[in-house]
N, C-alpha and C positions, 0 to 999 in steps of 0.2 A: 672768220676773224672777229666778227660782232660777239661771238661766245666765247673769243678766248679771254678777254680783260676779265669779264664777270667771273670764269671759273679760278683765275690767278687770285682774284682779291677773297678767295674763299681759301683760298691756298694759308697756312702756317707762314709767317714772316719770314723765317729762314728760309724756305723754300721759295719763296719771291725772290728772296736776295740771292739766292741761288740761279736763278733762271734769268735774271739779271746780267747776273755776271758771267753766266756761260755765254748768254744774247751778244754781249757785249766782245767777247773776246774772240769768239768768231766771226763779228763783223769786223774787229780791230784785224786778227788774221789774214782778212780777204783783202783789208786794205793794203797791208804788208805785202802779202804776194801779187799785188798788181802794180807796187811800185806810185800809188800814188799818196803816201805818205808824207812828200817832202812839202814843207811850207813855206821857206826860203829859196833862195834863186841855188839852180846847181846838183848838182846829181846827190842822192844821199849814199855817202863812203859807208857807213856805220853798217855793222855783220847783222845779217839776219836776224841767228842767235838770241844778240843784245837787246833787239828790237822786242822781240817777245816774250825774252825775260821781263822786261821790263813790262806791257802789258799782262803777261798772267800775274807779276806781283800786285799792280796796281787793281786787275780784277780781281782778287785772290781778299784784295781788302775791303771790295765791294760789300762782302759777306758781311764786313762790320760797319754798313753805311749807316746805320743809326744808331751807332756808339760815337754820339758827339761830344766832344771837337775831336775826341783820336783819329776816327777815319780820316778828317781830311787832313790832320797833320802827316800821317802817315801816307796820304795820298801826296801831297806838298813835295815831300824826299822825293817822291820817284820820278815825280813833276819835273823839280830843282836835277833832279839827275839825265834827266830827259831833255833838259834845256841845256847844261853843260854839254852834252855830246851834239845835240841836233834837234830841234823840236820836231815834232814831228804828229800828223794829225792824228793818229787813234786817242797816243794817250790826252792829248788835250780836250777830243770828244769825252772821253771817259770821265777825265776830272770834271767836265760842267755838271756830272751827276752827283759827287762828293758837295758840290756848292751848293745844290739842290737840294738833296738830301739836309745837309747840315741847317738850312734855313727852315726847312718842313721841321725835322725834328727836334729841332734844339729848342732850349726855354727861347721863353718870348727874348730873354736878353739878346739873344745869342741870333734869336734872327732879326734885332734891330741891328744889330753888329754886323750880321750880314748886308744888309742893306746899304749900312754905312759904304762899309770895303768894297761893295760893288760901284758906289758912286765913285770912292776919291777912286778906285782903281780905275776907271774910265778915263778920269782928268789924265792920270799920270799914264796912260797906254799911249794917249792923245798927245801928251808935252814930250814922250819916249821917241816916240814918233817923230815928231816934229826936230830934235835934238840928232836923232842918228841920220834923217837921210837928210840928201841937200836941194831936194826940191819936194816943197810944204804940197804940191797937189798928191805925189806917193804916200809921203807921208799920211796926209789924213784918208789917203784908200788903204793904207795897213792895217791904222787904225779902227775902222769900223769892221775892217774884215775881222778884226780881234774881238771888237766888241759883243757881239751876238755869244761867244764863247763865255759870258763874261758877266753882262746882267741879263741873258734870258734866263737860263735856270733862277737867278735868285729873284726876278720879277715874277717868274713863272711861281713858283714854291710858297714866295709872300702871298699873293693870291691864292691859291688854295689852301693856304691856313687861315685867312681870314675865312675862305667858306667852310672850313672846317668847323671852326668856331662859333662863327654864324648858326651853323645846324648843331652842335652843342650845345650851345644858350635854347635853341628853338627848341629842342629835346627836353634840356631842364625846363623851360617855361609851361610846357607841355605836363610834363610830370606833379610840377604844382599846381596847375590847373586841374590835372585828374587827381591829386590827394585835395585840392580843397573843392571840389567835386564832392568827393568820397564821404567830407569833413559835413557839407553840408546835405548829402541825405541823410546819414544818419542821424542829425539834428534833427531833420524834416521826418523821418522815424522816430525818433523820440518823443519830439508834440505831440507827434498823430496819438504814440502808445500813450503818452499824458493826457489828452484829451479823449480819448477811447475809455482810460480809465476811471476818469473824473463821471464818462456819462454813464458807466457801468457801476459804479458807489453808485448815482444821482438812481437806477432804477433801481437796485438791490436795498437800499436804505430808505429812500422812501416809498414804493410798493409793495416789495417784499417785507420789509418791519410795520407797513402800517397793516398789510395780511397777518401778519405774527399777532400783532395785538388787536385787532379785532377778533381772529379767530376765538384770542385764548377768551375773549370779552364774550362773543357768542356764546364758549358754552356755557360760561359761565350763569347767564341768563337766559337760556335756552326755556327750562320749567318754568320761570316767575315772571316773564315778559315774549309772548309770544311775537307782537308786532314790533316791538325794538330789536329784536334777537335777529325777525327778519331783513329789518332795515342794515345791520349789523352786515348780512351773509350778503347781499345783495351790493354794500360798499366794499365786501371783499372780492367778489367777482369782477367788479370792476376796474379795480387797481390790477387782481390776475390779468384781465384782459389788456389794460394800458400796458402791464409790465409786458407781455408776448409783447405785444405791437412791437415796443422799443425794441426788446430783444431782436425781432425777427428784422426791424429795418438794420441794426447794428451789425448781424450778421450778414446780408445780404451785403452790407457794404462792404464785409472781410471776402465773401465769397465775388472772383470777378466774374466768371463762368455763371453766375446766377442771375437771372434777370427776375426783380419782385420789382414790386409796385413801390416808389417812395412815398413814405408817410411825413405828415409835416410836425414841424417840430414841436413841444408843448409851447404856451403861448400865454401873456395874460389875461388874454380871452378868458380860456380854461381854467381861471382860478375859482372858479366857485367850485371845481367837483374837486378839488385841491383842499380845499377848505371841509367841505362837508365828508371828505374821506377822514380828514382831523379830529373832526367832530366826533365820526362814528367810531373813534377806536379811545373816545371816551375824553376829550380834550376839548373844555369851553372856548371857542375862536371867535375875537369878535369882529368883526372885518371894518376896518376903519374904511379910510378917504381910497379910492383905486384909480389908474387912469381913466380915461373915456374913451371908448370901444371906436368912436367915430374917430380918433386922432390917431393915428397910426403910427408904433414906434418906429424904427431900426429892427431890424433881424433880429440882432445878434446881442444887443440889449434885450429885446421881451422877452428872448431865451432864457439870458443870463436871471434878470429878475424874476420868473419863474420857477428855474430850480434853486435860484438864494432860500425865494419864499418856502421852496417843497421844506430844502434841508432843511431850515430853520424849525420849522412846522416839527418836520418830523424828530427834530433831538428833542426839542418840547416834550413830545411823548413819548419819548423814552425815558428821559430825566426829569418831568414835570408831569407823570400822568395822575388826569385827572384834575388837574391846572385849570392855571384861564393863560389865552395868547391873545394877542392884537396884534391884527396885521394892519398895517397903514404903507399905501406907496401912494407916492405924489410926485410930480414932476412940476420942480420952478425952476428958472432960472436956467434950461437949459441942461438939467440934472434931474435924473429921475432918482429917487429916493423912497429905500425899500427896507422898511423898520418893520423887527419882531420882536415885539417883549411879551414876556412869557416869568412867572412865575417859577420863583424858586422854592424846592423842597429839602428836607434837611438829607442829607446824605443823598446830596445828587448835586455835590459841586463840580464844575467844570476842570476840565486839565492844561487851563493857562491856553488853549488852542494850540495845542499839540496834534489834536484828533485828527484824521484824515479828513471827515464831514468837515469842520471848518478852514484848514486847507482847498481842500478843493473851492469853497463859497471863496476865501481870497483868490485866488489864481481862478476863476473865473472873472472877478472883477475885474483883475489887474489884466484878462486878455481884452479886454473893454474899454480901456483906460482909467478904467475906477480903483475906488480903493473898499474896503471892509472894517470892520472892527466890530468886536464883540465879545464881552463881558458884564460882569455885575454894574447893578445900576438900579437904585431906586428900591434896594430890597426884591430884585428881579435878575432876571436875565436879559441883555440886549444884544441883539445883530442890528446891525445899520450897513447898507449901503450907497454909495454913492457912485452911479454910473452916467457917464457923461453922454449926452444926444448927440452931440456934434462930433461929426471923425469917425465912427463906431464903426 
């Protein structure tokens, strides 16, 4: 019995209502032929025949118990016909499933309306009572013997549409919690790829381009300057080698199955060999005010002002080789402040900061809470930024 509900509710709805109404009209049948049908005082006169006509019609409409209001209007007639000649118990059992049904399936109107007609119908079974017979204690025992026919299906039915519903809302809440879920990995996939890409420009642009133009500067002086040429090859080694580094801790973090060593991050510790790579790829750097080694930023600031300064450095040499730059950072106020000006040369204007390099130096800042700007200035070029200590 405990397998048979589960495999019914798997069952096609016609086929429930099916099995329904066969349930039903066989146990209506058995009541028929044992004679205990009658609900009233007095033998039931009324032909067998009538009796189950009237039941197979009544189950017959079972079929359409969730074509609401028709079933029960249609169950009502047979009802109404069934009380004209004798009431009698199947079909009254039978209709408490029409009232059921009709409150489970019907709009919400339709089973407040249920609910309704289940109350005043109690009063009025109770004042029915009261009015036909001449002593009120029979009286209020018919009535309650009617009642159970009456508001339990539609008590019963209101209650599991509320938990219907209940687990409907639970389902959609459920469902938006796993699309904004969904909403926010992807997000969280996004930064990573933004920030993944910003530090892959950050080692292709500045160690990779400052290889490029040392190199081509090597050969250049390879014959006329022996111990500059080496100094030269020796600052490109080393940018080769920081760039693996980066590379190799970058990928180790795409690879989860890899276990390497973590490398720590550039630093403005590191700005001198930051600087003197600038130099050797032929770029006067003059290094102004810097912070103090002993006062320790934030993380995620000395980072940030680290690769500002690489970028900066390195569009310098691109668009101002052979130039003169001044790097200056200072920290007042709470603000650490990380200015590059660099010389401008003719046919090496800027593109309004369109470029990806100065993108990425903004949206570095702004993950810091800082801001950027940079442009002409003074017959020069200027980057400035301004990243805040506090909060970082």
């Amino acid at each position: 019995m405990p397998t048979l509900v589960p495999r019914l509710s798997h069952l096609p709805l016609w086929k429930q209502d099916l099995v329904i109404a066969l349930g039903t009209w066989l146990i209506g049948v058995l009541v028929y032929l044992s004679g205990t049908q009658v609900l009233l005082n007095g033998p039931d006169s009324t032909p067998l025949w009538i009796r189950l006509t009237e039941l197979t019609a009544l189950c017959a409409l079972e079929m359409l118990r969730r074509k609401v209001p028709w079933a029960l209007l249609g169950a009502l007639v047979v009802v109404a016909v069934d009380v004209a000649i004798s009431p009698s118990l199947p079909i009254l059992v039978v209709f408490t499933d029409f009232l059921y049904a009709t409150t489970l399936y019907g709009s919400r109107r339709t089973s407040r309306v249920m609910i309704g007609i289940a109350a005043i119908g109690t009063l009025a079974v109770i004042c029915l009572a009261l009015v036909l017979s001449s002593q009120w204690r029979t009286a209020i025992l018919v009535a309650f013997a009617f009642l159970p026919f009456l508001v339990t299906p539609v008590w019963w039915a209101a209650n599991v549409r509320q938990q219907r519903d209940i687990a409907e809302n639970e389902r959609a809440n459920a469902v938006q919690l796993a699309t904004i879920g969904e909403l926010d990995r992807r997000a969280a996939v996004a930064g990573e790829r933004s920030k993944m890409a910003r530090d892959l420009h950050d080692v292709i642009a500045g160690h990779l381009s400052a290889i490029a133009i040392q190199s081509e500067a090597a050969l250049s002086m390879a014959t006329a300057d022996p111990k500059l040429s080496r100094k030269v090859l020796e600052s490109v080694r080393e940018n080769s080698v920081s760039a693996l580094d980066e590379m190799r801790a970058m990928i180790g973090l795409l690879r989860a199955d890899t276990e390497i060593e973590p490398t720590a991050p550039a630093r403005l510790a590191e700005l001198s060999k930051l600087v003197e790579s600038a130099r050797a790829s032929g770029l006067e750097v003059e290094l102004g005010s810097v912070p103090d080694p002993s006062s320790p930023l934030p993380a995620a600031v000395d980072l940030t002002a680290y690769r500002i300064a690489q970028e900066a450095l390195t569009n310098a040499v691109k668009h101002a080789p052979g130039g003169r730059a001044v790097l200056d950072i200072r920290s007042r106020g709470g603000i650490l402040t990380v200015e590059v000006r660099n010389d401008l040369q003719p046919g090496h204007l800027d593109d309004g900061g369109t470029g990806l390099g100065l993108l990425n130096m903004r949206e570095r800042a702004a993950a810091v809470g800082g801001t950027l700007a940079a442009g002409p200035s003074g017959g020069g070029w200027l980057v400035r930024a301004e990243l805040p200590l506090e909060g970082s």
